[in-house]
C-alpha positions, 0 to 999 in steps of 0.5 A: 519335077517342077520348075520355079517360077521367077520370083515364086517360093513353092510351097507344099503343105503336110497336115492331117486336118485338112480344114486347118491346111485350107486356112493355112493355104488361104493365109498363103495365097495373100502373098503373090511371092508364095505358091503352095504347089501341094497338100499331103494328109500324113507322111507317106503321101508327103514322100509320094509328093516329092517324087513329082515335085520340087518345093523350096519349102515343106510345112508339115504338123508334127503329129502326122499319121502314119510317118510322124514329123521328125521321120517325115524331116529325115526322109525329106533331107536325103531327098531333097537337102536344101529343102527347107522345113518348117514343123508346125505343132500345138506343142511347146514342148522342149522336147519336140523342140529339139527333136525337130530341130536335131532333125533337120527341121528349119524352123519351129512354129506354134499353129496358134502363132499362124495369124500373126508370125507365118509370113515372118516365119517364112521369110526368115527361113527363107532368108537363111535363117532358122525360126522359133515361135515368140512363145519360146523367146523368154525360155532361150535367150541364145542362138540356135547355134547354142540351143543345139550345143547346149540340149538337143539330144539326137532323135529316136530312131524308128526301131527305137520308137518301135521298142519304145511302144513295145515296152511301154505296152508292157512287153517284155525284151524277150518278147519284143526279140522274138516280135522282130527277130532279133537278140535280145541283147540287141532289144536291150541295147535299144532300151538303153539307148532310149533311156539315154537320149531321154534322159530316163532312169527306169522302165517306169519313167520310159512308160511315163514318157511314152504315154505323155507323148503319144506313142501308144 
């Protein structure tokens, strides 16, 4: 576990491109207050990173192989609960938005912003506060506080991502009870589940939101 430095914020970075996280770490060590004390190329080797280091923030790309951004923000806050956790996406998407957010995340962050808003991005969370790229300025107008009441619907669960794929790969409840041995009034709870915290009304939307977001 590491120790802080006077003065230093430390800094870990989580991305599968790693040219993309060696410019990120350039513009990074501009600053003499900012230290990146590690790099992790997917979600796994992230969590294994935390076990030997103690950073005061996590800026990872929502669309890490092998343990997405949202999981990786859950499994980050029971490890570490005043971490603070900037997503980075190329997505301006609402949805992601919320996801992240109800996760955990502390602020969302556009990749194309990075230039021009990172050090800003970082002081404010940094400060206490929680950001969102100027990209989303004119869509919401209130505070976080109002953007949680007002829309963030609770994230997926894993298993639920897990029937999500399945149906959306066209397997039957039937099929994904015997898959993951259980009933299939269980599957069918979970595909309720899905519908609602999506907001969907049918198999055919619920395929539709799966293939638009990269779940296969």
């Amino acid at each position: 576990m590491r120790e802080s430095g006077v003065g230093k914020f430390h800094i870990v970075l989580a991305d599968d491109h790693a040219l993309f996280r060696k410019g990120l770490r350039k513009i990074l060590e501009e600053r003499a207050d900012l230290e990146v004390i590690g790099e992790a190329n997917d979600g796994f080797e992230l969590l294994s990173l935390l076990r030997k280091l103690t950073p005061d923030m996590i800026i990872l790309d929502i669309s890490m192989p092998n343990l997405r951004g949202v999981e990786a923000i859950q499994e980050i806050k029971k490890i570490y609960p005043d971490t603070k956790v900037l997503m980075l996406t190329m997505h301006k998407d609402k949805e992601y938005l919320y996801q992240t957010i109800s996760a955990g995340a502390d602020g969302y962050f556009l990749k194309k912003d990075a230039d021009a808003e990172l050090f800003s991005a970082i002081e404010k969370i940094r400060k206490g506060g929680m950001y969102l790229s100027p990209s989303f300025s004119d869509e919401f107008t209130g505070d976080w506080e109002q953007i949680l009441q007002g829309f963030c619907r609770p994230p997926l669960t894993p298993r639920e991502r897990e029937v999500l794929n399945l149906v959306a790969e066209g397997k039957s409840s039937k099929e994904i009870a015997e898959l993951f041995c259980i009933s299939v009034h269980t599957v069918e709870r979970h595909r309720a589940n899905i519908m609602d915290k999506l907001n969907l009304k049918n198999t055919a939307d619920l395929v539709k939101y799966a293939i638009g977001k990269g779940y296969l």
